[in-house]
N, C-alpha and C positions, 0 to 999 in steps of 0.2 A: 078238471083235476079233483081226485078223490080227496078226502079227510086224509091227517098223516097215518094212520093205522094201513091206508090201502097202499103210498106210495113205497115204490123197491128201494129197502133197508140199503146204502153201500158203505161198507168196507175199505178204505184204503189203506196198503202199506205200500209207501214210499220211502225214496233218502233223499231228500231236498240237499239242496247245500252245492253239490258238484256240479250239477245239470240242472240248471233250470227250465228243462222238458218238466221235471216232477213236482215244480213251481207251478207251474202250467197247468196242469193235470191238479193240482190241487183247488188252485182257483174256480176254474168250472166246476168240480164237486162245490167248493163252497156255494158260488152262486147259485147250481142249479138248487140249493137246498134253499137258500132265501127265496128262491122262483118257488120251489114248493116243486119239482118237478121228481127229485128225488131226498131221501132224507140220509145224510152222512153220521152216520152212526157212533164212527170212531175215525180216528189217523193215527198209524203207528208208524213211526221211523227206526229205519234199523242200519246198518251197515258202517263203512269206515273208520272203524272204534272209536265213534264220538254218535251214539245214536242219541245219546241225552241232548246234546248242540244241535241237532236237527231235529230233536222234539221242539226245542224252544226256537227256532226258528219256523216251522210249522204254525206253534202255538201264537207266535205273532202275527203272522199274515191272517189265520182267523179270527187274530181280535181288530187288528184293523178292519176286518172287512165285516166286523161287528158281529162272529159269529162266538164269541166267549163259551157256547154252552157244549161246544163241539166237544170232546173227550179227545186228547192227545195222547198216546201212548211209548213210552221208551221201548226201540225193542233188541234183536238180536245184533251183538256188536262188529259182528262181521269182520272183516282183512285190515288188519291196519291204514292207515291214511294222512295222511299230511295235509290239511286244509289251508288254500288258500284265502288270504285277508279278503277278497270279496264276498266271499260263499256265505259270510255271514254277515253282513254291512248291511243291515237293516235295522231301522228304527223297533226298540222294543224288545229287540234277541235277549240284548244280556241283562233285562230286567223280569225277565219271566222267573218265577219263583217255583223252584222245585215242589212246592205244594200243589203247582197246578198242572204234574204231569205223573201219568199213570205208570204202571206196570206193566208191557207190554202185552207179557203172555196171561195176566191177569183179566188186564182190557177185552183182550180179544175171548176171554173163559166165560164174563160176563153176558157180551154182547151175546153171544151164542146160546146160552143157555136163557136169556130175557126174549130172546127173539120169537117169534111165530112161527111154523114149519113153512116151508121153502119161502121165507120174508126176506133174506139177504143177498144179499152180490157182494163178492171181495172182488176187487179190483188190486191186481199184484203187479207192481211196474218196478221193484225193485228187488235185493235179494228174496229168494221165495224161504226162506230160511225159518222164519218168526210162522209161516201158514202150512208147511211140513211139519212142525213141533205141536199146532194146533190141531190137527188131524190126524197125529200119531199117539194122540193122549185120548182123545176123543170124537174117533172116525166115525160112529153111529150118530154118534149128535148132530154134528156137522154137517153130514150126508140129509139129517132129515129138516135142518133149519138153513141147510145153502139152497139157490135155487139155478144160481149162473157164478159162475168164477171167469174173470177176464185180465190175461194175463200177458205182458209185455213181455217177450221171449220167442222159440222157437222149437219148433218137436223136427227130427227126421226119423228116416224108417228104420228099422233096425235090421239086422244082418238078415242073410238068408236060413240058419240056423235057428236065430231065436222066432223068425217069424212064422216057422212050421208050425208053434205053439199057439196052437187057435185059444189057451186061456191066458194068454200072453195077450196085452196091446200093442201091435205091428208098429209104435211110434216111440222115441223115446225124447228127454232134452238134446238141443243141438250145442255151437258151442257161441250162443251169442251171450252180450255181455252179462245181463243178470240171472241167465245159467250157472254164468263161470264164476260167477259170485259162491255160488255153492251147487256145485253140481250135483251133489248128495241129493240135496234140498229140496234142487229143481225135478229129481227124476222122482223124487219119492211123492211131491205135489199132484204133476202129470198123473202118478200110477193111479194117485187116489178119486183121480175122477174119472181115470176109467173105468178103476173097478167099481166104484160106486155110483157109477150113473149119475153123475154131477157135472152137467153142461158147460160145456168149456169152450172158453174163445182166445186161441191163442192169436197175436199180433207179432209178426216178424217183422225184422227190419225191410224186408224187402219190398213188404206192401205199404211201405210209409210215405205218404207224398211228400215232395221238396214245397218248402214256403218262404217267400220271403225275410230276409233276417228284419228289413224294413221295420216288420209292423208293430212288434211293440215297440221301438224305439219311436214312433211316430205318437204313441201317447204318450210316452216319458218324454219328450221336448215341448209340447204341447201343454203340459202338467204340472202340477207339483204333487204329485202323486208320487207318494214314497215306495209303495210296488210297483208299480211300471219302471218308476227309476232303478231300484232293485235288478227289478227282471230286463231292463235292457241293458244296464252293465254286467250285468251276470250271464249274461246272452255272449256278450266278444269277450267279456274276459274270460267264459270260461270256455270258449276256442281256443284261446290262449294256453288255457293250462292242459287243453284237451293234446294241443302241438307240443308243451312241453311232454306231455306223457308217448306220444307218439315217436319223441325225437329220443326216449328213451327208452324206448322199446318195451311198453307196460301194453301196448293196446296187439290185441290179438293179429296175428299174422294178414287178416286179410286188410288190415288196415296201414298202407301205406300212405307215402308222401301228396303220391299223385289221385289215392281216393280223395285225401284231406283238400288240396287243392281243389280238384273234380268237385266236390260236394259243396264245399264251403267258400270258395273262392270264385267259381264260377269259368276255372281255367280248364279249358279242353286239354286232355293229352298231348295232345299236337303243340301247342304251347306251351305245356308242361316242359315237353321234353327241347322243346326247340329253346326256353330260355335258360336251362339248366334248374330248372328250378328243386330239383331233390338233391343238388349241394346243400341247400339254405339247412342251418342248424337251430339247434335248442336258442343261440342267441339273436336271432333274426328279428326284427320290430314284426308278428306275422299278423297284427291287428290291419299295418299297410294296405295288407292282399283282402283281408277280410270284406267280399262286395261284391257273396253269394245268398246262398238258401242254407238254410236249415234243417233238419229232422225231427216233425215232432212224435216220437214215437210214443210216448207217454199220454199224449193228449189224445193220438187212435184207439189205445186200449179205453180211454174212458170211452169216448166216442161209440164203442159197440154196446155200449149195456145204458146210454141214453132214449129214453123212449122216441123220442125226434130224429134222433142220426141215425141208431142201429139198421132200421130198414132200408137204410141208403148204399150199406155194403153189399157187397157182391154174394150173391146166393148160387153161384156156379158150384157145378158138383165137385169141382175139383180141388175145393177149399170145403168141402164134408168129409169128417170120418165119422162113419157107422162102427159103433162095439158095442155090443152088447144092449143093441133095440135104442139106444142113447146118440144122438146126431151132436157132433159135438163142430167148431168150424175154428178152419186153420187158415189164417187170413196171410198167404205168402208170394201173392204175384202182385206186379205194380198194376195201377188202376184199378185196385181195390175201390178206393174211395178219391170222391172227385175232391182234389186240393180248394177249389173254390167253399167247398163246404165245412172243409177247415180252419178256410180263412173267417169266412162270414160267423162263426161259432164264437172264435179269437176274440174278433172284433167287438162284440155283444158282449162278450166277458169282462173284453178289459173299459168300454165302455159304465159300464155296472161296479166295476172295481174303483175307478174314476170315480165315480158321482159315490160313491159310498167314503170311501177314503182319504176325502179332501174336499175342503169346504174352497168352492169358487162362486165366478160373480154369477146370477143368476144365469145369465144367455148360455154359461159353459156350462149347467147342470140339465139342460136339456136331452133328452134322450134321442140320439142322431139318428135310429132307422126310422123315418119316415115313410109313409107312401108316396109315389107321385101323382100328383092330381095335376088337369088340364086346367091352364087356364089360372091357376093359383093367384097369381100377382096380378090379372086385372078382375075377378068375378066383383059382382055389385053387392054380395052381401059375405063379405069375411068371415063374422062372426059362427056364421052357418058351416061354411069351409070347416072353419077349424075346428066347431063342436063334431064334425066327421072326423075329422084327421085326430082327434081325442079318442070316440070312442073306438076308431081304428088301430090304435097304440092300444087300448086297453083288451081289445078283443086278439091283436096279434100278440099281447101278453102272455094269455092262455094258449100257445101255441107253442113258441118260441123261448129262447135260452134269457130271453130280458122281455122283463116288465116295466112299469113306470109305477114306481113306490108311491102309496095311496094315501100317507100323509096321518094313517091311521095307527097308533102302537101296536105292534106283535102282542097277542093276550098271551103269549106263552114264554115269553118273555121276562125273568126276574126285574124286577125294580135296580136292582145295583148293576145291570147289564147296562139298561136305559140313561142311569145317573153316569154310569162313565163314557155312554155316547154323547150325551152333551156336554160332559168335560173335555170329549174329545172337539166339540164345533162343528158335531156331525149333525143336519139337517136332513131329513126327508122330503121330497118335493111331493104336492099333492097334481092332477090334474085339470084342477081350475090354475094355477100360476103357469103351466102348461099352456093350455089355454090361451093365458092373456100372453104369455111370453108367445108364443104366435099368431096372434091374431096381431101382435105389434108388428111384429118381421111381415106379416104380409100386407098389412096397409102400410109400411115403409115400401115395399117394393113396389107394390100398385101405383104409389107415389112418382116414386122412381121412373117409374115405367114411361108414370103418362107423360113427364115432363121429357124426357126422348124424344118420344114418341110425336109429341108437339112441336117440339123445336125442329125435328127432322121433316116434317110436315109440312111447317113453314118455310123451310130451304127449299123444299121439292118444289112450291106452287109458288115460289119468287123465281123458282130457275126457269120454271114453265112458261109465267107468265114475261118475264124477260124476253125469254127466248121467242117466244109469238110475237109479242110487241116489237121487238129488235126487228123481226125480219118481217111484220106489215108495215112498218116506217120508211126499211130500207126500202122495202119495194116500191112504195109508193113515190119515195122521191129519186129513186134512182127512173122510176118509168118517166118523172114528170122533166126530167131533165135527158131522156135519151127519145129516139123512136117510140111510140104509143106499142105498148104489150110487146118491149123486146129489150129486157130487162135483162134475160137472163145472156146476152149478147155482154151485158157489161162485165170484165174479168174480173177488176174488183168488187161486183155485187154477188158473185160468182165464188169466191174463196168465202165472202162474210155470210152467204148463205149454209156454206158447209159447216161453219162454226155453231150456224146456230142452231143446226140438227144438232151435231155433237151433245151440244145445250142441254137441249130437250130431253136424248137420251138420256142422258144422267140425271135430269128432274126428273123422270117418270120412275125410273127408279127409285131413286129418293124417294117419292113419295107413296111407292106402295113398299119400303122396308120399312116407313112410320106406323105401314098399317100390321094388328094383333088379330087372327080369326078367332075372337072373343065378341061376344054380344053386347059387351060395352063398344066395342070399337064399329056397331053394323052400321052406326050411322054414318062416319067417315068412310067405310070402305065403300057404302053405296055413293057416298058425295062424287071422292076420288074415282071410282070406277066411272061416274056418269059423265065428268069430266075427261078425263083419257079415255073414252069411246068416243066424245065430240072431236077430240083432238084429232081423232083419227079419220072422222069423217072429212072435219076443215081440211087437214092438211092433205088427205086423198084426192079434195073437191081442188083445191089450189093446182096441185102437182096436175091434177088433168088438165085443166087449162091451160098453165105454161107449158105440156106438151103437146098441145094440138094447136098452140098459137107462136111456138118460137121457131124461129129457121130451119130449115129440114136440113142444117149440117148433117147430123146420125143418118139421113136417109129413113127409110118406111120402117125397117128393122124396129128403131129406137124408138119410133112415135108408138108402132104397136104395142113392141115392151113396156114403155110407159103408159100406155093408156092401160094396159091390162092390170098392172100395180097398181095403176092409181084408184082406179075401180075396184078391186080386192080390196082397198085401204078401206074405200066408203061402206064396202058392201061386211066388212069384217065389225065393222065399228056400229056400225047396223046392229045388225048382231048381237053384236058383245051387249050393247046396250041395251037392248031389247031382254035379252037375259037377267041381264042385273036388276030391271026393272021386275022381273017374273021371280026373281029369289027373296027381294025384299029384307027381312031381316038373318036370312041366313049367311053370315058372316064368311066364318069359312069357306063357304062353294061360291062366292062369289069373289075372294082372294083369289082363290085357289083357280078361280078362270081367267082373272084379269095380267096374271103372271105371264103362264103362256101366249093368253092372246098379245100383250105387249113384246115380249119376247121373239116369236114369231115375226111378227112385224117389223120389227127391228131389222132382223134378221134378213127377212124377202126384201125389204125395202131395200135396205143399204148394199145386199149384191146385188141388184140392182142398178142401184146407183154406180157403182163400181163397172159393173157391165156398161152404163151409157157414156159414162168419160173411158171408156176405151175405143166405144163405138163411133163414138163424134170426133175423137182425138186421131183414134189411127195411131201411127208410128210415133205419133208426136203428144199423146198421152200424158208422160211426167215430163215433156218439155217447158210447161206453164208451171207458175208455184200455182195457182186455180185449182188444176188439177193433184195436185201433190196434196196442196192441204184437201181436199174433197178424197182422196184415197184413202189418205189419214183417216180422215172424221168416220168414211164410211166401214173403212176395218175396227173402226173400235166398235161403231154400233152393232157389225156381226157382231165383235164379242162379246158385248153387253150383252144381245139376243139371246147367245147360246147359255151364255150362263145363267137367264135368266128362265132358261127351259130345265136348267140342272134343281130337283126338289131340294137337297139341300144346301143348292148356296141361300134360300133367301132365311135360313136359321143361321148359319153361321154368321150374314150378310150382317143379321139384325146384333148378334151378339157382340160381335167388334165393332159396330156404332155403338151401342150401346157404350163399352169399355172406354169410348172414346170421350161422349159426349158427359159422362158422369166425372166428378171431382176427385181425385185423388188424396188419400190418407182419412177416408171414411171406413171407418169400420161395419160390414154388412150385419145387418140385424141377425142373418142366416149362419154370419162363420161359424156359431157352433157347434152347428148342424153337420158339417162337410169336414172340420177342421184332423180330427183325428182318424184312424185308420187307416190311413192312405198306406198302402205296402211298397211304394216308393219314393220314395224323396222327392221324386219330381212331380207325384200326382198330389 
């Protein structure tokens, strides 16, 4: 980023108060101006014959958000209006002092004539009333100190008559709402950047993405942040008074019951009409229905003259008009711009408005876009991690719609701006409390981890070791009390054998969801792997000999079948082992084999098993409980197998132990990292 002489000068005129879309739109000008991304020159409110109430409502959200030096301007009074009690229920409104708010057409004579040639951008999101009166006193000036004008409204073509007229512009205003504010206004604006070759980007409703109503109310709960609180009661309430102007028929024709519904409600036509829903009147509770998306129209029109977004809209030809060598872009089909990049702008905003706005405990002043790094919560040297994940914030600062405040004062900055931020309780966080506030969360988590990860370790190699011991015990006393090497002739040695597969299954699991493919964990993963490779061998070496030395009930069939498994067991485990001996400390690829090979195993094994109690049994199969339980055991250990071939059951696998084995009503070092912007209630 250049010095502020180089960044683009902008201009807003807004009418905060009705819609807080222009709440919106104002916020991100503020912040990108404390980001240094662009410099907000002025803000001038005009319309609903109280433009002075929405100067000072203006005037306070920038001084909350500690921008005092910003020029607020009064401007043209516009249509009559009746405001409702929220539109201005902000901390600070009714203390703003008429000394600290400008002249409208004054404001905007200054800025213009101080400014550099093509150094500004007005951004017009509400009547265009107050920037027609400014370019009809002094169109030369204007023309040579504008460089882009972006305007929330709409142009269509004009007749076939006027558009014979090649010195005519073939476009004129259309009849959206801050047209119909002053249609004069609007068409005499348009003319003047046609004629004058002043770069225009008009924003229609119909290329506005739908968003979540969700998201600011997810940092106004989260908060006590008196703008987000602002801005999400003002968000339903004024759908509310948006249905009471609809139910009176103030809102232009093409807005009926079933758009409102459609748009805001999230009720399909179909439903619309099946519940009767366009009886409902002016007296209807309609906040009920309210639990759809929103329109941000306001905050597109900034969005095009952002250095970071603009290039993100659609440069299709069909959103150019050429006049007069000047490319001007009429942004009017949907999928202009992807909704996720609206979100993510939001979120950083109110993010930034949050920490600036209200003094919380340290953990909630953290700035939530993180990177994701591998491995986070077990590496061996944290410290290191997080000086990355610092200078990674500070380098995606320079990029990006949020920075992490460097603890250092604005030199440009008066002294009496400073002495009322910290009579406000407003703190700047530097990078090293950054720093240490994550380098604590992630040795909290490493902690966390290992003690899981431990205990779950210890569960798997008691199940295991059980489960071996249980069934070299059994066998040995069941042989020393039956026929020599015809054990498995006993029925009850015969069910408590099937249990103790089961057993095992479920240890070896166990014990490879203990394991992390992190280089802190290579030594367990090689322990455990060298382990469940023996396992495989023994039990392969076992299983061949009780098939080649127990009774030929199965016939030759079963003795093959089993010797071939049992020998895949040895020869698998082989293998596997020989492998992990050859990877050594590469963690990961030696997880990452010991899965499938277990899995697999499991898998061959147990339909197998499955195959020979049907082979031996015949007709009479599930006539023993022997065999019943042994069906059992052996359908569970397919299913263990296959899901143990699926790559992400062993993340989710680990997650909900994890959920499990941890203590409830801890509060995570991370929540608040994650805690705000969720654009649903349920995320």
């Amino acid at each position: 980023r250049g010095g502020p002489q180089s960044l683009p000068g902008v201009v807003l005129i807004t009418d905060p108060g009705p819609d807080p879309d222009d709440v919106k739109a104002l916020l991100i000008t503020a912040v990108m101006h404390k980001q240094h991304v662009i410099q907000l020159k002025a803000v001038v409110t005009n319309g609903g014959g109280r433009p002075e109430q929405r100067a000072r409502l203006a005037k306070s959200i920038l001084d909350l958000v500690q921008l005092p030096d910003v020029p607020v301007g009064i401007g043209s009074v516009g249509n009559p209006y009746e405001p409702l009690p929220y539109e201005y229920d902000l901390v600070g409104v009714e203390d703003v002092p008429p000394s600290q708010l400008h002249t409208g057409d004054l404001l905007l004579q200054r800025i213009v004539e101080e400014a550099e040639p093509k150094s500004l951008t007005f951004v017009l999101i509400s009547s265009l009333r107050d920037f027609a009166d400014l370019v009809r006193r002094f169109p030369a000036l204007v023309a040579e100190k504008v460089r882009e004008v972006a305007i929330q409204g709409g142009l269509e073509r004009v007749g076939p008559d006027e558009e014979a007229d090649p010195q005519r512009p073939p476009w004129r205003a259309d009849s959206s709402t801050n047209n119909n504010f002053d249609m004069d206004a609007a068409n005499a604006a348009y003319a003047f950047c046609f004629d004058y070759g002043v770069p225009m980007t008009v924003v229609s409703r119909h290329a506005v993405p739908k968003l979540p109503m969700q998201l600011a109310r997810s940092f106004a709960l989260r908060t006590e942040c008196p703008v987000m609180t602002y801005l999400a009661d003002a968000q339903f309430l004024g759908l509310t008074g948006l249905w009471q102007k609809l139910c009176a028929g103030l809102l232009p024709a093409r807005c009926t019951k079933q758009w409102y519904f459609e748009t805001f409600c999230n009720i399909p036509r179909e439903d619309f009409e099946r519940r009767n829903l366009d009886e409902l009147g002016p007296d209807t509770q309609i906040v009920r229905y309210l639990h759809g998306e929103i329109l941000p129209y306001d905050v597109i029109a900034v969005m095009t003259i952002l250095p970071f977004t603009r290039d993100h809209f659609s440069t299709a030809d069909d959103v150019k008009i050429d006049f007069r060598g000047v490319t001007h872009r009429f942004l009017c089909k949907p999928g202009t711009v992807k909704a996720k990049l609206v979100i993510k702008l939001l979120q950083d905003v109110y993010h930034e408005v949050v920490a600036t706005t209200t003094e919380q405990p340290q953990t909630n002043r953290i700035r939530p876009r993180l990177p994701r790094v591998r491995g986070a919560a077990s590496g061996r040297n944290p410290p290191r991690l997080v000086s990355r994940l610092s200078e990674s914030l500070q380098r995606n600062a320079s990029h990006s719609s949020v920075s992490v405040s460097t603890g250092v004062p604005d030199t440009d900055t008066p002294t009496g701006a400073q002495t009322s931020r910290e009579a406000l309780g407003h703190r700047r966080w530097n990078p090293a409390i950054i720093e240490e506030k994550l380098e604590e969360a992630l040795l909290d988590a490493r902690r966390g981890q290992a003690r899981v990860a431990v205990a779950m370790l210890v569960v798997g190699l008691v199940m295991l070791a059980a489960a071996l011991s249980a069934y070299a015990i059994d066998l040995s006393v069941t042989t020393s009390r039956t026929r020599p090497r015809r054990a498995h002739s006993d029925v009850d040695f015969v069910a408590r054998m099937y249990a103790y597969v089961l057993l095992g299954n479920v240890a070896s699991m166990v014990m490879l969801l203990a394991l992390y493919p992190t280089d802190a964990h290579a030594v367990r993963v090689r322990s455990i792997s060298a382990v469940l490779c023996l396992v495989l061998v023994v039990v392969g070496t076992i299983e061949l000999y009780m098939t080649l030395t127990r009774p030929d009930k199965g016939g030759e069939a079963a003795v093959v079948a089993g010797a071939i498994v049992s020998c895949l067991s040895v020869l698998v485990g082989l293998l596997a082992l020989g492998r992990t001996c050859k990877l050594r400390k590469e963690a990961r690829a030696m997880l990452a084999l010991m899965w499938p090979v277990v899995g697999g195993w499991n898998l061959i094994y147990c339909a197998w098993g499955i195959f020979d109690v049907g082979v031996r049994e015949g007709s009479m199969a599930l006539a023993r409980y022997p065999d019943v339980v042994g069906t059992f055991s052996y359908s569970a250990g397919m299913a263990f197998g296959m899901v143990m071939l699926v790559p992400a059951f062993r993340r989710r696998a680990q997650a909900v132990l994890g959920r499990l084995a941890e203590s409830r009503g801890q509060r995570a070092a991370l929540a608040a990292l994650l805690s705000m912007g969720s654009s649903s209630e349920a995320d």
